[in-house]
TORRORO-952542 format. One record per residue (C-alpha): residue number from 1; x, z, y. Coordinates in steps of 0.5 Angstrom, whole numbers, plus 500, padded with zeros to 3 digits. Each point is the difference from the previous one (the first is absolute). Example, Ala and Ser with C-alpha at 12.3 -4.5 7.8 and 13.67 -1.06 7.14 Angstrom:
residues 2
@k->1 c1->525 c3->516 c2->491
@k->2 c1->502 c3->498 c2->507
***
This chain:
residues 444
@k->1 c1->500 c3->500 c2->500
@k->2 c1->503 c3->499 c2->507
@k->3 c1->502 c3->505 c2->503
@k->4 c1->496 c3->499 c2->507
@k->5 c1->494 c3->497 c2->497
@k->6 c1->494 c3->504 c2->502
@k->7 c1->497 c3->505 c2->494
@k->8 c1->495 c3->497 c2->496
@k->9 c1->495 c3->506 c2->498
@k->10 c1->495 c3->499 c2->493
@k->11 c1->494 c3->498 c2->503
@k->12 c1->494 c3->503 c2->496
@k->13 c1->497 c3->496 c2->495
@k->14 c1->493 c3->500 c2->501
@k->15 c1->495 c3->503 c2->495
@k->16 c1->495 c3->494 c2->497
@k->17 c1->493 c3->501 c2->503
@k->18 c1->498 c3->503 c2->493
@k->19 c1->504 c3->505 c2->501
@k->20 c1->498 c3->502 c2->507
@k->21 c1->492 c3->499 c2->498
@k->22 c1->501 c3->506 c2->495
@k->23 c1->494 c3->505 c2->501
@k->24 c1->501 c3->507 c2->504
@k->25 c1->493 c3->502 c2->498
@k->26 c1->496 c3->500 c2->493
@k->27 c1->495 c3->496 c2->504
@k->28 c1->505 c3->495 c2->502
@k->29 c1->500 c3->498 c2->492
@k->30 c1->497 c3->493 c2->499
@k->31 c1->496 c3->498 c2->494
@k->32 c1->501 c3->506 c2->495
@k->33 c1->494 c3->504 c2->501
@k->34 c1->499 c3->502 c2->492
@k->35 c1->504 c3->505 c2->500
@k->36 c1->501 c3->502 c2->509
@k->37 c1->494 c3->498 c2->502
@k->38 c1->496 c3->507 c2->503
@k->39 c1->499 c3->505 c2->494
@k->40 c1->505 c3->497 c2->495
@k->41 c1->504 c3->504 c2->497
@k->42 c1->507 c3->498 c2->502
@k->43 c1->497 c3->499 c2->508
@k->44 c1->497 c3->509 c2->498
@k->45 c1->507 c3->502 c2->497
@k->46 c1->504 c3->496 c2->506
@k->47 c1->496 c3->503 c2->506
@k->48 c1->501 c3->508 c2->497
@k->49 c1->507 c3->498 c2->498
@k->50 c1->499 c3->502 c2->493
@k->51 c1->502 c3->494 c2->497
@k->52 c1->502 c3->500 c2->493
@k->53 c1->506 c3->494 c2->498
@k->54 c1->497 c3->493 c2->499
@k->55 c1->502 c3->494 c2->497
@k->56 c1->497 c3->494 c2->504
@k->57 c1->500 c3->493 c2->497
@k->58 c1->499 c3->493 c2->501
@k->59 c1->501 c3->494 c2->503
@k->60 c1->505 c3->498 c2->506
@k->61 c1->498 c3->500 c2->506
@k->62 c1->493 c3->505 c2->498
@k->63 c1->503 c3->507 c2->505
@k->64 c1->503 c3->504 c2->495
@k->65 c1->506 c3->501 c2->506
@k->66 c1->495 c3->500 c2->505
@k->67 c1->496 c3->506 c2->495
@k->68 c1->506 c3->504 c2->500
@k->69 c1->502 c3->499 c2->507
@k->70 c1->493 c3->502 c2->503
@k->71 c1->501 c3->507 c2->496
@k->72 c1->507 c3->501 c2->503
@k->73 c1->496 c3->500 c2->506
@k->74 c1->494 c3->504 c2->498
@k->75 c1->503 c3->506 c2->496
@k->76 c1->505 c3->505 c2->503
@k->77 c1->504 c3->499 c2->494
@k->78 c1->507 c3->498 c2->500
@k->79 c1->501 c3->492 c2->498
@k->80 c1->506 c3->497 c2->497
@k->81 c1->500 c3->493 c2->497
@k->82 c1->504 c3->496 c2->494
@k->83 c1->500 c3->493 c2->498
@k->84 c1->501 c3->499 c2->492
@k->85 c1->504 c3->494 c2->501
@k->86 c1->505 c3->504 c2->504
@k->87 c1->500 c3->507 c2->498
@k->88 c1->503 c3->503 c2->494
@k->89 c1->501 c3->507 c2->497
@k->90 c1->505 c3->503 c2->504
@k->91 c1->495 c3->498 c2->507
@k->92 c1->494 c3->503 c2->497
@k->93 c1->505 c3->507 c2->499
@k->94 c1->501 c3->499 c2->506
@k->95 c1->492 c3->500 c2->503
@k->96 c1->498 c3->505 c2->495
@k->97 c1->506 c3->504 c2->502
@k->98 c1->497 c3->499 c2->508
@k->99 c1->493 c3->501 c2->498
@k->100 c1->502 c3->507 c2->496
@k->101 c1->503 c3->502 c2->507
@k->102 c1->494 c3->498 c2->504
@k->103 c1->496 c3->504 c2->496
@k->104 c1->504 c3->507 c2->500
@k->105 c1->502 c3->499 c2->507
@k->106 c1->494 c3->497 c2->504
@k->107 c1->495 c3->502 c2->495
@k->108 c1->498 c3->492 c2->500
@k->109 c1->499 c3->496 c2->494
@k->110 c1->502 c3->493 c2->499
@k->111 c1->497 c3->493 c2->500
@k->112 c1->505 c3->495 c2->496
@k->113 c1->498 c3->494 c2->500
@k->114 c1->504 c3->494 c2->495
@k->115 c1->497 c3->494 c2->500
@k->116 c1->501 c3->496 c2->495
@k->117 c1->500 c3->505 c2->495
@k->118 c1->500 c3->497 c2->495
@k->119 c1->507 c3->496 c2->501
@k->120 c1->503 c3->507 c2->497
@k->121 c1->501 c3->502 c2->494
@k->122 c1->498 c3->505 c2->494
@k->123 c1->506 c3->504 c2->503
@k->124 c1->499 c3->500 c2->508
@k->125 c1->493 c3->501 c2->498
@k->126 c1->501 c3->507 c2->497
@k->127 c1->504 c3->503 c2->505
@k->128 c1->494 c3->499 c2->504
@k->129 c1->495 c3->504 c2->494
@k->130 c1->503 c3->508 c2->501
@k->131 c1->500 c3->499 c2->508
@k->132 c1->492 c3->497 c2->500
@k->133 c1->498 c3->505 c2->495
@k->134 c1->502 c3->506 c2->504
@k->135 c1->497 c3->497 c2->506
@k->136 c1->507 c3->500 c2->503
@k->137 c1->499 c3->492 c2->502
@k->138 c1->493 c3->496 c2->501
@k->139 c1->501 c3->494 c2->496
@k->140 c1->497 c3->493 c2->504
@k->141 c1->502 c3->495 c2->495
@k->142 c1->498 c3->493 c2->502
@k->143 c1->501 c3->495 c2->495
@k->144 c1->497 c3->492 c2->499
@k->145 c1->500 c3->502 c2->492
@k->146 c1->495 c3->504 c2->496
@k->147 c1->502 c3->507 c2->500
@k->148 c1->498 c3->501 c2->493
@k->149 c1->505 c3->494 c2->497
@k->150 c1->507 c3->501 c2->505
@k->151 c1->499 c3->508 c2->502
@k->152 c1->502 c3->505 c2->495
@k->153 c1->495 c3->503 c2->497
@k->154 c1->500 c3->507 c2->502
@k->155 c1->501 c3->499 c2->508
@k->156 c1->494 c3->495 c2->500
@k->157 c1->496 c3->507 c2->496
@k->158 c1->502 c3->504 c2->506
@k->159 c1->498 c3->495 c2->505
@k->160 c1->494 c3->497 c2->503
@k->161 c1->500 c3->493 c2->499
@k->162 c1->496 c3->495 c2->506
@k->163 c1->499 c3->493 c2->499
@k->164 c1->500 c3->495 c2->506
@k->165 c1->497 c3->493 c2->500
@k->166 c1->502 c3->494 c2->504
@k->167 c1->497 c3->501 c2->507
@k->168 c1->494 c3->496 c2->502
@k->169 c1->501 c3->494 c2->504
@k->170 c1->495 c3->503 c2->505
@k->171 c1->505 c3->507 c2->501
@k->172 c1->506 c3->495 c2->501
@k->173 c1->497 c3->496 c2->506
@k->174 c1->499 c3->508 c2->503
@k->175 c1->507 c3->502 c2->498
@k->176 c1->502 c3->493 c2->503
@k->177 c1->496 c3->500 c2->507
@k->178 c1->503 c3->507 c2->501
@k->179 c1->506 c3->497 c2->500
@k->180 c1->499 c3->496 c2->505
@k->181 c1->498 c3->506 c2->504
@k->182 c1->504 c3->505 c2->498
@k->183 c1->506 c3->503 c2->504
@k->184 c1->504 c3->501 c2->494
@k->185 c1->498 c3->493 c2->498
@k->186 c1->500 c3->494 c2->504
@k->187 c1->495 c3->501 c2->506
@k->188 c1->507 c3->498 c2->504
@k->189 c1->498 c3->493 c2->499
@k->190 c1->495 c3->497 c2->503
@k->191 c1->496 c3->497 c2->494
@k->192 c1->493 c3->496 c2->499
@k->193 c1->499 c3->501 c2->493
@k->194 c1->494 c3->494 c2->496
@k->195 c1->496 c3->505 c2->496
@k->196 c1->501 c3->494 c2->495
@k->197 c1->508 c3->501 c2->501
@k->198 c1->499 c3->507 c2->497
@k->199 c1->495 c3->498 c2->495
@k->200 c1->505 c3->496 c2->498
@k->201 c1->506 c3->504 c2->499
@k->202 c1->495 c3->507 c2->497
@k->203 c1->498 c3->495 c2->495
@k->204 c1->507 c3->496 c2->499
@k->205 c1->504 c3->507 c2->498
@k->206 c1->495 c3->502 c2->495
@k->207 c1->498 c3->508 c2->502
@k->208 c1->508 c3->500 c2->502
@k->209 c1->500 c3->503 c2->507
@k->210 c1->507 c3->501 c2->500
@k->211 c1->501 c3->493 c2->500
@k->212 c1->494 c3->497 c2->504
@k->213 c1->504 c3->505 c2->505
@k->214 c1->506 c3->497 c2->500
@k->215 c1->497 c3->492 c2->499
@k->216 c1->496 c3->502 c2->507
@k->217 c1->506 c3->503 c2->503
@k->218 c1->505 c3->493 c2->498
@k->219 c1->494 c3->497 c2->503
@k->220 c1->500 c3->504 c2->506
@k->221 c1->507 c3->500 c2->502
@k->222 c1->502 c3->492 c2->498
@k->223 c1->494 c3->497 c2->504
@k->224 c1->502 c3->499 c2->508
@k->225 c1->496 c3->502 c2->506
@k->226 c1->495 c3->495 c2->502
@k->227 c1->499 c3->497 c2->507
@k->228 c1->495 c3->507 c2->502
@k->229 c1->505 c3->505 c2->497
@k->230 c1->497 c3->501 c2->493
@k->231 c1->502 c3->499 c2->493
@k->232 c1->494 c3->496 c2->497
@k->233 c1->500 c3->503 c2->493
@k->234 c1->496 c3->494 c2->495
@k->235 c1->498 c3->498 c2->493
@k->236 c1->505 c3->494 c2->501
@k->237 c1->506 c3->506 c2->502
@k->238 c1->497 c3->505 c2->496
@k->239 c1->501 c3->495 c2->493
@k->240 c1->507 c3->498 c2->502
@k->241 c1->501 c3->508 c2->500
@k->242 c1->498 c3->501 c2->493
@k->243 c1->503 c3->493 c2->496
@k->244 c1->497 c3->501 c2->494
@k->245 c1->495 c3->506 c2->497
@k->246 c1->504 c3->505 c2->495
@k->247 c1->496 c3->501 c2->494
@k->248 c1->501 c3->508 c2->498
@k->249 c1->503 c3->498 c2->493
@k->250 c1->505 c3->504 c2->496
@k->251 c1->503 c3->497 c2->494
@k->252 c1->501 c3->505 c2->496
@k->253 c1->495 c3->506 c2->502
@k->254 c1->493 c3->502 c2->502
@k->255 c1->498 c3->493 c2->504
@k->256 c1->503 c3->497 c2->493
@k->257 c1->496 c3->504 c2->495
@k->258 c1->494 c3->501 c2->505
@k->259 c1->500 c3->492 c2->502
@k->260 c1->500 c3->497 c2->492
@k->261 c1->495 c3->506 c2->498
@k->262 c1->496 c3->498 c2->504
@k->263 c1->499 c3->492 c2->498
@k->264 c1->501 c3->502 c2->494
@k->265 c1->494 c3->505 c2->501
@k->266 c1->495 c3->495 c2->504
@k->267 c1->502 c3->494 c2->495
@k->268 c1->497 c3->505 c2->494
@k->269 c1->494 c3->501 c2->506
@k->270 c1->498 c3->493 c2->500
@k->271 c1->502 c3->499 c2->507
@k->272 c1->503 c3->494 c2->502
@k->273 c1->501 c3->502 c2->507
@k->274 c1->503 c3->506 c2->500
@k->275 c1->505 c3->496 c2->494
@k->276 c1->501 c3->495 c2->504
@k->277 c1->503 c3->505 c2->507
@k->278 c1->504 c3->505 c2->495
@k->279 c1->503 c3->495 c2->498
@k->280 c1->502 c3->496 c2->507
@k->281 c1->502 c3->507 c2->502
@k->282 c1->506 c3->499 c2->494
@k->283 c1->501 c3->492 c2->501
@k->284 c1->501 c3->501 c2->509
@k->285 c1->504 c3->507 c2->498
@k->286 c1->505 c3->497 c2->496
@k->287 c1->498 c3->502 c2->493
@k->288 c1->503 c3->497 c2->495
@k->289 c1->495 c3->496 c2->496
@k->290 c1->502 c3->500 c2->493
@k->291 c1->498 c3->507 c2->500
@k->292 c1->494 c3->498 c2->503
@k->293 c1->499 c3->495 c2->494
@k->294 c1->501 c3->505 c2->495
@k->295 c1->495 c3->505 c2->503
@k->296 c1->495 c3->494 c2->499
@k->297 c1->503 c3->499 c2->493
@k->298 c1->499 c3->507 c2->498
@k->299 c1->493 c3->500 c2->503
@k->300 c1->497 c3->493 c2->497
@k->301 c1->500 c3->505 c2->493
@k->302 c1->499 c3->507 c2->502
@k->303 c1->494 c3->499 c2->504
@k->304 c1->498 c3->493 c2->498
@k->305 c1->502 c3->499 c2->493
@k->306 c1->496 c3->495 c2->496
@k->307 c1->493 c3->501 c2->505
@k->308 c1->504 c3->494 c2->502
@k->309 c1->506 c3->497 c2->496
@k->310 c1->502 c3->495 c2->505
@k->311 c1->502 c3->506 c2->505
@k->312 c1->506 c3->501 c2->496
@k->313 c1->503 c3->493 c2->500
@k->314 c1->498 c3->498 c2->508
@k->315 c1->503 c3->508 c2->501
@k->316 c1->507 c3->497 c2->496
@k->317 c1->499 c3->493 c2->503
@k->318 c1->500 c3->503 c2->506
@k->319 c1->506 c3->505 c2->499
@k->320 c1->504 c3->493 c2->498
@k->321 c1->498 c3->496 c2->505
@k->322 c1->501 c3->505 c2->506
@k->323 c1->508 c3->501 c2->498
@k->324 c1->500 c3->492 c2->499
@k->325 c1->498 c3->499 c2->507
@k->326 c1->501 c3->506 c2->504
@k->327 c1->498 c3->502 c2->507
@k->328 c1->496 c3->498 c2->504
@k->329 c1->497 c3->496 c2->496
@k->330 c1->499 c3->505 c2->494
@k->331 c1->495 c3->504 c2->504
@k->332 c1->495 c3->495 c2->498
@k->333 c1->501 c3->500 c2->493
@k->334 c1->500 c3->508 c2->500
@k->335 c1->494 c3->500 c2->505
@k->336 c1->497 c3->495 c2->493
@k->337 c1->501 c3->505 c2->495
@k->338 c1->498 c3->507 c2->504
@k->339 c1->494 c3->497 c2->501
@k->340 c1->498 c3->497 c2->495
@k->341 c1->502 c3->506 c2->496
@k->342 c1->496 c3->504 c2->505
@k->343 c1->493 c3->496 c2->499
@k->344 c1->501 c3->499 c2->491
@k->345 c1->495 c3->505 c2->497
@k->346 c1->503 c3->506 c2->498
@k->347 c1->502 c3->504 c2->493
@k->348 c1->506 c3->504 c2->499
@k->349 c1->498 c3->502 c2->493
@k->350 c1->506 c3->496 c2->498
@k->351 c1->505 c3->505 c2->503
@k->352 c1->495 c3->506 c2->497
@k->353 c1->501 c3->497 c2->493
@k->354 c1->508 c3->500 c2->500
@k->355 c1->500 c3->507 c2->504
@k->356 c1->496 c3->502 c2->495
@k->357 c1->504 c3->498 c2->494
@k->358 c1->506 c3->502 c2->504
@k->359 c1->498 c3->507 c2->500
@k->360 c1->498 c3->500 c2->492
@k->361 c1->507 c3->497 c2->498
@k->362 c1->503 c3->505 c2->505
@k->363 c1->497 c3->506 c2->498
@k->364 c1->496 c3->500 c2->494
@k->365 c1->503 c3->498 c2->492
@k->366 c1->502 c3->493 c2->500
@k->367 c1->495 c3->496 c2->495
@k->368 c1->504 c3->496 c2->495
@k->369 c1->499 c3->492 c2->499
@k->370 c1->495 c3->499 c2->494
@k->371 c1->502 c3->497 c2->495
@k->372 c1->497 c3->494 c2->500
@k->373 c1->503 c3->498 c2->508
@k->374 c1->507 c3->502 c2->498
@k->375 c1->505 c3->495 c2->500
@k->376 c1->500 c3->497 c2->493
@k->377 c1->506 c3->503 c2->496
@k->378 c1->501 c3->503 c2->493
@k->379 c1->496 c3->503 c2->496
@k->380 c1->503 c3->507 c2->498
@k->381 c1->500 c3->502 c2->493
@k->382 c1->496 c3->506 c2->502
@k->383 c1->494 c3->496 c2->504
@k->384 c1->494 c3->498 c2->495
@k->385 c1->497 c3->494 c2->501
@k->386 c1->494 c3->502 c2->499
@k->387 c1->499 c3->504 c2->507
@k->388 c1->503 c3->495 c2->504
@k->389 c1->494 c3->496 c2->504
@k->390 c1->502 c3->492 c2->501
@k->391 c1->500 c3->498 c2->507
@k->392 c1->494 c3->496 c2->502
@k->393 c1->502 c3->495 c2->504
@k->394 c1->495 c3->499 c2->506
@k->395 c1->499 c3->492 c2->501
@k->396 c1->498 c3->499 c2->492
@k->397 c1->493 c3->505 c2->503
@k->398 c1->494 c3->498 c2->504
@k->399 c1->501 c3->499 c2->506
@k->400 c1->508 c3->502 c2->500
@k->401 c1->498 c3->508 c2->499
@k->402 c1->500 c3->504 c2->494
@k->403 c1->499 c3->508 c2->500
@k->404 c1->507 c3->503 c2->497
@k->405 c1->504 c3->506 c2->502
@k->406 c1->505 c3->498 c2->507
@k->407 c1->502 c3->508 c2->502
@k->408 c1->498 c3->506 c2->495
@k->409 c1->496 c3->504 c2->506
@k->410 c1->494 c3->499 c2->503
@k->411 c1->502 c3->501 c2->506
@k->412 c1->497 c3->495 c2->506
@k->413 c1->506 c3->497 c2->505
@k->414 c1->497 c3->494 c2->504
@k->415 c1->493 c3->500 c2->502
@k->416 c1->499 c3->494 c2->504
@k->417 c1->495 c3->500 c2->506
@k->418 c1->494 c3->496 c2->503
@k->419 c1->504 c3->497 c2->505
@k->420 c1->502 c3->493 c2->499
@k->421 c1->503 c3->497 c2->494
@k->422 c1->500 c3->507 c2->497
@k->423 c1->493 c3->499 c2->499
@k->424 c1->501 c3->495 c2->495
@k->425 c1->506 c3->504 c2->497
@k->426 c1->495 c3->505 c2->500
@k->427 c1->494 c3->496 c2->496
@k->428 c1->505 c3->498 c2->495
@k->429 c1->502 c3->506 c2->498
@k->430 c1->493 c3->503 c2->500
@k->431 c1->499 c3->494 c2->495
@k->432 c1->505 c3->501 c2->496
@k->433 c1->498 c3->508 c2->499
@k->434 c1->493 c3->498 c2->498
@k->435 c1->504 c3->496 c2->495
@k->436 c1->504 c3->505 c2->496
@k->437 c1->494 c3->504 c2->501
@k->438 c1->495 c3->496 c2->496
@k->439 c1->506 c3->498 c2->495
@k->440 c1->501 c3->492 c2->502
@k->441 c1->506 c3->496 c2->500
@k->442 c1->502 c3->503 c2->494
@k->443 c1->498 c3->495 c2->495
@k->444 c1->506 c3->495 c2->502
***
């Protein structure tokens, strides 16, 4: 550095607009009324300061900070924060070793707040467990994981755990016109906002407020002041604020899981439409379609069975012919299949028999094959020929059935529906009971 060149001080970075809109009071929380809403029981035990540790989960952007900094403003507790991406055992030593003081010292408890709590692991989460027992800290775990499935099992027990949803795109609009106006926010800046504009944008980011903030504070700083002074906010900025919809969509968790579940379930459900969106929900979010496929696959047999038989070949076609084209193109075939799939009639007594059959083999005595099905081999010399009963061949009988032992057991596996083709299998075996009942096709 030149010796005589001015001093060049850091300048402060400016926090983003979400973070400077954070809530200071519970009625500044948008859209989580379920459980802030006057009389709630979080709202109850946050305003007579008794609250309890909790676990507050859901989607990016929903208010789970915001949540825990409105309690930081309300209660007279101490608050301390960490993050599961960056804190380790030795920095949650150090807060709980903080928290211990405050206590004995100030008579104050502490509010620890670890966002992404599910970013530690089994470890770093039992060293929280004795503290939150104790009552030394209160817990606010925040976290876009089910609690049940990524927090240990006895933390989970010792708090109380709150969903949060996607805010409404009305709560948006509000959070985004408070924005405007707010000092906090941009009320320095002299904007006419479109109600279209901030229509667009709610509706864009998908129930994620911070990212609706955001896009409306890219749009706000990067378009230039008009001849009258003002900056016209409209549909056509407030799109190229946000270039494409991001689909709240992980690959490998609950959006996955919940996602394919739910197709699978409205398929089961003969709804056409409701196939048609969760399955558009995976193609636009990048999942990748063979898994889709095979789901489909899975599905043709277990919930379509032989009410349809076709189900099973277009399901396989559709499967091969997916992989041979590839995306986009393969959203087409796909579409074809779950629809299909969707509106076929329903039977999954093909599924009930092998189930059934599955759990005998497993849990009851093995039956042994009857000796007139066994593979043809020698005799042994302490077999009597006398006690074997031929095997009657079924195409030299009337009607291609004759009445013999198959599975020595009276046990019932597969009892076809009325649905679809199965009515005709169904027919077919009444038939054929009848016949065996009255002694028929036995005579060769």
């Amino acid at each position: 550095m030149d010796l005589f060149e001015p001093v060049r001080r850091p300048q402060p970075v400016a926090e983003p607009l979400a973070a400077r809109m954070r809530p200071r009071t519970l009625d500044d929380v948008l859209g989580q009324d379920a459980i802030l809403g006057p009389g709630r029981l979080l709202r109850r035990a946050i305003e007579a300061d008794r609250l309890t540790s909790i676990i507050l989960f859901g989607p990016p952007g929903c208010g789970k900070t915001s949540v825990a900094e409105a309690i930081a403003q309300v209660t007279r507790r101490a608050f301390a924060r960490a993050s599961g991406v960056l804190a380790n055992v030795a920095v949650l030593r150090e807060l709980i070793r903080k928290s211990e003081y405050e206590q004995h010292a100030q008579g104050r408890q502490t509010i620890l707040f670890i966002d992404e709590i599910h970013r530690f692991n089994k470890a770093q989460q039992d060293v929280l467990l004795p503290h939150v027992e104790r009552g030394t800290i209160t817990l606010i775990g925040a976290t876009t994981h089910n609690p049940q499935f990524f927090i240990n099992g006895p933390l989970v027990s010792r708090s109380l755990v709150f969903e949060l949803v996607p805010l409404t795109e009305a709560a948006i609009i509000r959070l985004l016109e408070r924005a405007l106006v707010d000092p906090r926010g941009l009320a320095d800046h002299p904007v006419d906002a479109e109600a279209k504009a901030l229509a667009h944008l709610a509706r864009v980011c998908d129930g994620d407020a911070r990212r609706a903030l955001n896009a409306l504070e890219i749009a706000v700083l990067t378009t230039p002041v008009g001849p009258d002074g003002r900056i016209a906010l409209s549909v056509e900025v407030a799109e190229a604020s946000v270039q494409r919809k991001q689909v709240l969509y992980d690959h490998d968790e609950d959006g996955h899981y919940d996602t394919i579940s739910a197709m699978i379930k409205s398929i089961r459900g003969s709804d056409p439409h409701a196939a048609a969106y969760w399955l558009a929900k995976m193609l636009v979010a990048g999942e990748d379609p063979r898994f889709i496929a095979r789901r489909l696959v899975i599905l043709a047999s277990e919930d379509v069975g032989n009410a349809d038989p076709r189900a099973l070949t277009l399901a396989v076609s559709a499967m091969h012919a997916s992989e041979f084209v590839g995306m986009p193109e393969a959203r087409i075939i796909l579409s074809q299949a779950a629809t299909y799939l969707a509106t076929a009639p329903k039977s999954n007594a093909a599924y009930v028999a092998i189930e059934k059959a599955w759990a005998d083999v497993e849990q009851a005595r093995t039956l042994p094959v009857p000796r007139h099905l066994r593979n043809k081999k020698p005799r042994t010399d302490n077999e009597r020929p006398e006690a074997e009963a031929p095997y009657r061949y079924p195409h030299d009988f009337t009607g291609h059935h004759v009445d013999q032992e198959y599975l020595p057991t009276s046990a019932v596996y597969y009892e076809p529906s009325d649905e679809g083709y199965e009515a005709i299998i169904r027919k077919r075996m009444e038939a054929w009971r009848v016949s065996r009942v009255k002694g028929a096709g036995n005579d060769g």
